[in-house]
VOGU-3710 file (C-alpha; in Angstrom, 3 decimals, decimal comma):
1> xxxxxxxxxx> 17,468/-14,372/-63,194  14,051/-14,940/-65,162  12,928/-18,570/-64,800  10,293/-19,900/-66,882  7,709/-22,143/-65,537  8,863/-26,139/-67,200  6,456/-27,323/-69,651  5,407/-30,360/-70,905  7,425/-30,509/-74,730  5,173/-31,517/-76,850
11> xxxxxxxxxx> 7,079/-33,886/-79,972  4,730/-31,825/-82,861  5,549/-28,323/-81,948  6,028/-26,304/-85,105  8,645/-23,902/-84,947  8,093/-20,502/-85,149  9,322/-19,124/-88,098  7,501/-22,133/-90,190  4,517/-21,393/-88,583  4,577/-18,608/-90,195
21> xxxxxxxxxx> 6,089/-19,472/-93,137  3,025/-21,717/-93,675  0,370/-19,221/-92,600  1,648/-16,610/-95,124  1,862/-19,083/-97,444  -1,988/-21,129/-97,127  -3,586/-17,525/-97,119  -4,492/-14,873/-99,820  -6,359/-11,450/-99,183  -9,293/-11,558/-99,649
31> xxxxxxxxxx> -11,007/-9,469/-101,768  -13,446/-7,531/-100,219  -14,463/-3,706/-100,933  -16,616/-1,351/-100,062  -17,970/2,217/-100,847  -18,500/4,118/-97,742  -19,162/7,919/-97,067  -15,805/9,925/-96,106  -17,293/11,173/-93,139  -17,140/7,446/-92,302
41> xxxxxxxxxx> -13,940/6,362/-93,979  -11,168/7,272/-90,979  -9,514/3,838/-89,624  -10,019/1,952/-92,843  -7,579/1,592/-95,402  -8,342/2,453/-99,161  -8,714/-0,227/-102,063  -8,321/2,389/-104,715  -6,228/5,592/-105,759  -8,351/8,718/-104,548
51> xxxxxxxxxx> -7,164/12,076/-107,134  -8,525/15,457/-106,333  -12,279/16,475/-107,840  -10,540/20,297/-107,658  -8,281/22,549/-108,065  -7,047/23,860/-104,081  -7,156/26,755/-104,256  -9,610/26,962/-107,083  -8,471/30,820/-107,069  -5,468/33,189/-106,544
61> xxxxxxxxxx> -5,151/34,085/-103,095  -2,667/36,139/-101,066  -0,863/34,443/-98,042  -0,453/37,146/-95,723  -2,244/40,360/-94,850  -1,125/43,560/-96,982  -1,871/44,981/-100,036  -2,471/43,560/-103,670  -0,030/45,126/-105,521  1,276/45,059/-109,709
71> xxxxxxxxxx> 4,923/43,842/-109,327  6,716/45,664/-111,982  5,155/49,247/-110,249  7,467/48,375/-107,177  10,428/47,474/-108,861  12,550/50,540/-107,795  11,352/51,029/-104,214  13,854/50,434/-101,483  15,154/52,087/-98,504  16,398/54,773/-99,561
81> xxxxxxxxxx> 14,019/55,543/-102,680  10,401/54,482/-100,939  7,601/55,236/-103,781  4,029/55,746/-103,922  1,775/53,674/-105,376  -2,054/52,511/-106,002  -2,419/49,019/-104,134  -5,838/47,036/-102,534  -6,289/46,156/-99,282  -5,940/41,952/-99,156
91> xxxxxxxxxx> -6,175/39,631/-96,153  -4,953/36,177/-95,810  -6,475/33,550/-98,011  -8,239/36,544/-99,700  -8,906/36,197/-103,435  -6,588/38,854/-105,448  -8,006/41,563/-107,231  -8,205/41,568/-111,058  -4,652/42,955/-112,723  -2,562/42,513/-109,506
101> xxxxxxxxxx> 0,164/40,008/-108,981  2,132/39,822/-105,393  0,962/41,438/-102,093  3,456/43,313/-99,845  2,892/42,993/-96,067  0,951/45,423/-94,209  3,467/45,888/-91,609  6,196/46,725/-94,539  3,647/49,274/-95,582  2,304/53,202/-94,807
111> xxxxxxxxxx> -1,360/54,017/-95,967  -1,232/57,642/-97,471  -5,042/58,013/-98,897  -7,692/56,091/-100,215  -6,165/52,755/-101,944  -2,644/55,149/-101,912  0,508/53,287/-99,894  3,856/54,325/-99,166  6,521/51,240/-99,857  9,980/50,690/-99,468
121> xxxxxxxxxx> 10,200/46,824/-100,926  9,975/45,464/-103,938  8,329/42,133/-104,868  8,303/39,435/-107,641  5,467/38,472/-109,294  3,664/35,804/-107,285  5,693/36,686/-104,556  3,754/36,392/-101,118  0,700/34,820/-103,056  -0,868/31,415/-103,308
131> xxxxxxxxxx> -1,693/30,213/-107,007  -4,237/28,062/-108,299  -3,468/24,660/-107,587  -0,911/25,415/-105,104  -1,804/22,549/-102,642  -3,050/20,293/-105,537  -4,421/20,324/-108,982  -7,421/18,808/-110,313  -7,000/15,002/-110,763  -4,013/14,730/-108,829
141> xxxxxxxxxx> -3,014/12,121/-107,078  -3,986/12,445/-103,289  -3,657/8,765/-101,737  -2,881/5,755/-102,887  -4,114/2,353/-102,523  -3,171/1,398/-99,174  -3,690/4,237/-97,101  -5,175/4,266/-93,574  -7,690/6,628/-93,201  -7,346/9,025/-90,249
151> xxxxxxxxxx> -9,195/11,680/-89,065  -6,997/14,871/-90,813  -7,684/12,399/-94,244  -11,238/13,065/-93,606  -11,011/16,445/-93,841  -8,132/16,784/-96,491  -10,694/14,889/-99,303  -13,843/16,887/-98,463  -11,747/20,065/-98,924  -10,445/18,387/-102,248
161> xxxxxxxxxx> -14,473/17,443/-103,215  -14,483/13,922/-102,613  -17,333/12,401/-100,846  -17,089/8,623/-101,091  -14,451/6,398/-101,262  -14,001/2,555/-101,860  -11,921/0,492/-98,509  -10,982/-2,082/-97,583  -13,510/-4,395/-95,347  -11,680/-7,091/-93,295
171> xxxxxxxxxx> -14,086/-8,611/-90,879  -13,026/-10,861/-88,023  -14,481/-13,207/-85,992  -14,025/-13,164/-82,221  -15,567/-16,080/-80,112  -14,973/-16,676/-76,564  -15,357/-20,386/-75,224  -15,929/-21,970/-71,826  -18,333/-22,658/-69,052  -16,795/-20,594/-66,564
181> xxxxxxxxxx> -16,845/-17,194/-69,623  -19,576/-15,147/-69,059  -20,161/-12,095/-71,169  -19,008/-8,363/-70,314  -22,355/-7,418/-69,418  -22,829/-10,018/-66,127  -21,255/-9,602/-63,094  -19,190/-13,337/-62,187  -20,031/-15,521/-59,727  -17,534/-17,337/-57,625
191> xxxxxxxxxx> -15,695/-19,515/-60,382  -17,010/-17,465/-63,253  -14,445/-14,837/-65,145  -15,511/-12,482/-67,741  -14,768/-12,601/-71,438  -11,894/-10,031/-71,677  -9,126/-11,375/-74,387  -11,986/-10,618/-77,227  -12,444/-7,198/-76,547  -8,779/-7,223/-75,483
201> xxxxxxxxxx> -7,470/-8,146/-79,364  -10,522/-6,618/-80,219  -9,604/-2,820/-80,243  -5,959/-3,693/-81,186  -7,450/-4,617/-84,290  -9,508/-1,642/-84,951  -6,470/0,146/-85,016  -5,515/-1,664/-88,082  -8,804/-0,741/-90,100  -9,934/-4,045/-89,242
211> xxxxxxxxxx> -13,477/-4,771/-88,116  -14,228/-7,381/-84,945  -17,507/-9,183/-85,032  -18,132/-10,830/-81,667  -19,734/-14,354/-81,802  -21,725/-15,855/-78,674  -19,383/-17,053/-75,597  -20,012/-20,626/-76,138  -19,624/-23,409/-73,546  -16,971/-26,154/-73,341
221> xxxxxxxxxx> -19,061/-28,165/-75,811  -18,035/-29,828/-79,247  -20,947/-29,211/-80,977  -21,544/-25,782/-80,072  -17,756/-24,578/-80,458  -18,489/-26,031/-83,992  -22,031/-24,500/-84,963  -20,331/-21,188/-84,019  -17,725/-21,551/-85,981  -19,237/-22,674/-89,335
231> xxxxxxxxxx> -21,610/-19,437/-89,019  -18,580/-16,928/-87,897  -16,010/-18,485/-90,944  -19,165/-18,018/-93,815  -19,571/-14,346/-92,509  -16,084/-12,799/-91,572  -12,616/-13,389/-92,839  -10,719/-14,843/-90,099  -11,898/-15,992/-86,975  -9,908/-16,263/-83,268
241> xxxxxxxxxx> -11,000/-18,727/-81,027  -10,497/-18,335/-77,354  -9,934/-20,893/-74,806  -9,668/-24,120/-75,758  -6,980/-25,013/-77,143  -4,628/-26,554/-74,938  -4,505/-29,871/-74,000  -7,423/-30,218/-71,028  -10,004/-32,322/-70,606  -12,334/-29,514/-71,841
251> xxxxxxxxxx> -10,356/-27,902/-75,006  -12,444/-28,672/-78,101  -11,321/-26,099/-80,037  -8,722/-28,033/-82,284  -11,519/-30,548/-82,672  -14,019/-28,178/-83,816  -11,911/-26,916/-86,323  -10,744/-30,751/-87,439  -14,656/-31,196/-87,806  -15,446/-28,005/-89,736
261> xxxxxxxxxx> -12,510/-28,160/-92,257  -8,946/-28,605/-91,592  -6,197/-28,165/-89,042  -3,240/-27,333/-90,181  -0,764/-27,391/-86,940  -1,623/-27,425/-82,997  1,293/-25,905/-81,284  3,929/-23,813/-82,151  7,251/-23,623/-80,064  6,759/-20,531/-78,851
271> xxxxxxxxxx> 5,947/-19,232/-74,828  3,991/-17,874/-74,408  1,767/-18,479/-77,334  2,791/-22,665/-77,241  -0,906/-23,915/-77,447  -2,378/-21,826/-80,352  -3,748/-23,966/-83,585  -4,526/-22,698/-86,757  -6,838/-24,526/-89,124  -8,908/-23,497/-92,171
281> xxxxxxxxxx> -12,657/-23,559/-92,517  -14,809/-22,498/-95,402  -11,556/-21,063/-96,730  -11,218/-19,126/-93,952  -8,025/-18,897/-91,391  -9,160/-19,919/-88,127  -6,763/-19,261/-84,991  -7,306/-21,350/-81,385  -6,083/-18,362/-79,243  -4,195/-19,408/-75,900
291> xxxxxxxxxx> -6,020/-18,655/-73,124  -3,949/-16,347/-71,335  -4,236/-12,769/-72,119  -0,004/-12,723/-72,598  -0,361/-15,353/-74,574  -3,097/-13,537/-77,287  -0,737/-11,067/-77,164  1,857/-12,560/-78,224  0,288/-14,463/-81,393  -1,398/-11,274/-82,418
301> xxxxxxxxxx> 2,417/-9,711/-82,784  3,697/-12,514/-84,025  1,119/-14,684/-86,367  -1,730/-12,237/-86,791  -0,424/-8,745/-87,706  1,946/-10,834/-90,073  -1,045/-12,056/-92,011  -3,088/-8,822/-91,895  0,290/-7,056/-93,295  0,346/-9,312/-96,516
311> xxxxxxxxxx> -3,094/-8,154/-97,165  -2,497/-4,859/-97,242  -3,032/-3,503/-94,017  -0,771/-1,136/-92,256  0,096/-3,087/-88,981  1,775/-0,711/-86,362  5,190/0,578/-86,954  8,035/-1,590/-85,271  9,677/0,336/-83,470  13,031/-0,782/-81,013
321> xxxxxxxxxx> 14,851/0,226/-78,517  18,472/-0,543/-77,529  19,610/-0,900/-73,651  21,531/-2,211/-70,793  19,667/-5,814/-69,432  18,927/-5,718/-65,816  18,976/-9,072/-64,729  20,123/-12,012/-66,586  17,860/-14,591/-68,984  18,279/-18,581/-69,286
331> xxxxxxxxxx> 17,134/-19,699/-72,729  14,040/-21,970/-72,925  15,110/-24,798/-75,254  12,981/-25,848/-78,186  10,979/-22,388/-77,840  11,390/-18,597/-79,246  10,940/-16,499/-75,672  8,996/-13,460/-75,601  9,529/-11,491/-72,311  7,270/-9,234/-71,364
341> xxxxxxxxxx> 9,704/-5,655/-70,398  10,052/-2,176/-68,972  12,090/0,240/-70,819  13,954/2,789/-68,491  15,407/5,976/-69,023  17,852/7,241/-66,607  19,960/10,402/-66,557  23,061/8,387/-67,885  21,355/5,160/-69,615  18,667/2,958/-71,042
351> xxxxxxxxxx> 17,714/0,222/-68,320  16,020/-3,252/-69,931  13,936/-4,956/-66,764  11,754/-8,072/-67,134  8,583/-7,140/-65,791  7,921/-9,998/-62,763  6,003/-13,018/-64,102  2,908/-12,719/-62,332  -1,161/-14,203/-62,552  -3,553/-12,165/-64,645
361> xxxxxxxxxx> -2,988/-8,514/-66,455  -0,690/-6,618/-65,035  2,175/-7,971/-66,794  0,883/-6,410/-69,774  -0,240/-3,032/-67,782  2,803/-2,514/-66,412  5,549/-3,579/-69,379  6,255/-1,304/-72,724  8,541/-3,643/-74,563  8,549/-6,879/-75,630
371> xxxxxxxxxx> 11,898/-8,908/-75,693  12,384/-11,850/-78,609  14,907/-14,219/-77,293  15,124/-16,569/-80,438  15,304/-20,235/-80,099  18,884/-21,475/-80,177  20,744/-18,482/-78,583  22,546/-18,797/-75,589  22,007/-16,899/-72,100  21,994/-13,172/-72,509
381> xxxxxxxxxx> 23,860/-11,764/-69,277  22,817/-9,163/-67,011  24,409/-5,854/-68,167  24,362/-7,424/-71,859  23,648/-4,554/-74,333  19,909/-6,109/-75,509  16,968/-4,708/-78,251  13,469/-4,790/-77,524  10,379/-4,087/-79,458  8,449/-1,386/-78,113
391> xxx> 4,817/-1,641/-78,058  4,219/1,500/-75,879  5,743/4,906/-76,471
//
């Protein structure tokens, strides 16, 4: 049986599904674009239409290796009637020789002479050919706006003669708070841990076209918390806070956002997740990230890819998987549970385990699913027939 840890219930919590009601709601996309080089483009998504510069292929080719040939001089070869006719020597992707319209493969083919071939099938004009345009005409559509750059995309426009094209640039923020955080480079000290959840969230969002700027790990200090964010929200387009915004005796997060604009909840009934705040500063959304790194996780899923969707950017695929759960879970009331999970696969089923609740990262190492047990619903039984998001493959 999972058990969850009891919590202190908090009389403010805002449940899920209005917390993200609200966040949709207070925030637009923002409008930023850029031109960058193709070369460069892959991971970001485009803000405009991109149409071919070209015909591809800007000539007629033939598709396999043979012989050029004018269609209507094999019309009465066959099997039993092979003919003999005057043909040109083609390769694959070759252009075709003036006059001739459809190749015949080599292999269906005898060379008698000098340009001379024996055949015994007919073709169709065009037949075994590419023609101009084939793979796309000139100003045709190739992507539209929307589109995530990947590498094969790089390639596909250069080959179509595009060389720059306009993306979207989403910049955010990452800072990293407390007097025990130390930066990757330095090796801790009794006491000291190293910033991790930044870089963590970090390269999950680069693989949303989504660029992180890292602030300065700031100490457990008012002031500073709030000098870092005023200069992160007037240069980037969200910001996450990390650390800081629980309820100890050092979290100033949710009062450096109070002081640099406005907060708009602390707390959201959701575990783990239940201490992230979300304010707005210099029109900018501005997240107090919990501080563990199952926690960031969580809120990224369920508040921040969310967000990043309704501006346009294509957030991983959800993808689910159905199974048989292997031990039984109690419902945490007043909260939507997110269980960390291992997916299964046996000869004769699909096992659901809860990964053991344990300190630190190998929750997240070891699990490949993540299972939503909405607020409200009852126990879910061991054996129970249960679907959980997969966020491995």
């Amino acid at each position: 049986m999972i058990k969850i840890p009891r919590i202190t219930l908090h009389t403010n919590l805002v449940p899920l599904k209005e917390a993200k009601k609200i966040l949709l709601n207070t925030f637009t996309r923002p409008e930023n674009s850029i031109q960058v080089p193709v070369i460069d483009a892959s991971g970001f998504v485009l803000t405009q239409p991109v149409h071919s510069k070209i015909n591809n292929p800007p000539v007629f080719l033939s598709m396999p290796d043979g012989i050029a040939v004018k269609s209507n001089e094999t019309m009465n070869a066959g099997p039993d009637n092979p003919i003999e006719i005057d043909a040109v020597r083609v390769n694959t992707g070759m252009p075709m020789p003036e006059g001739f319209d459809a190749v015949i493969r080599i292999e269906d083919v005898t060379e008698i002479g000098n340009e001379r071939y024996r055949i015994q099938t007919p073709v169709t004009a065009f037949q075994n050919t590419v023609s101009v345009g084939d793979d796309i005409k000139k100003d045709a559509l190739v992507m539209e706006t929307g589109h995530l750059m990947n590498p094969f995309d790089v390639g596909a426009l250069l080959s179509y003669g595009i060389h720059n094209v306009k993306v979207q640039k989403v910049n955010v923020g990452l800072i990293a708070t407390g007097d025990e955080v130390i930066p990757l480079q330095k090796k801790p000290l009794p006491g000291q841990i190293v910033d991790t959840n930044s870089h963590m969230i970090a390269s999950y969002l680069r693989e949303v076209g989504v660029t992180p700027v890292f602030g300065q790990v700031v100490p457990d200090d008012l002031v500073s918390i709030s000098e870092e964010l005023e200069t992160m929200t007037n240069s980037c387009d969200m910001v996450l806070v990390f650390g800081g915004s629980s309820a100890g005796s050092k979290d100033f997060t949710v009062d450096a956002i109070e002081n640099g604009g406005k907060l708009i909840y602390h707390g959201v009934g959701m575990a783990p997740g239940k201490p992230v705040s979300l304010g707005i500063i210099n029109g900018k959304p501005v997240f107090g990230m919990p501080g563990p790194s199952i926690g960031s996780l969580i809120v990224l899923y369920e508040l921040i890819y969310p967000l990043l969707k309704s501006w346009g950017l294509p957030t991983p695929l959800e993808t689910y998987k159905e199974g048989e759960l292997a031990e039984t879970i109690e419902p945490f009331p007043g909260f939507d549970l997110f269980l960390m999970m291992q997916v299964l696969n046996t000869n004769s089923k699909t096992m659901i385990k809860p990964v053991p609740r344990v300190f630190g990262q190998m929750m997240g190492v070891r699990a490949n699913a993540i299972y939503h047990h909405i607020d409200g619903s009852g126990p879910i039984k061991k054996g129970s027939e249960v679907v959980v998001r997969m966020i491995r493959q």
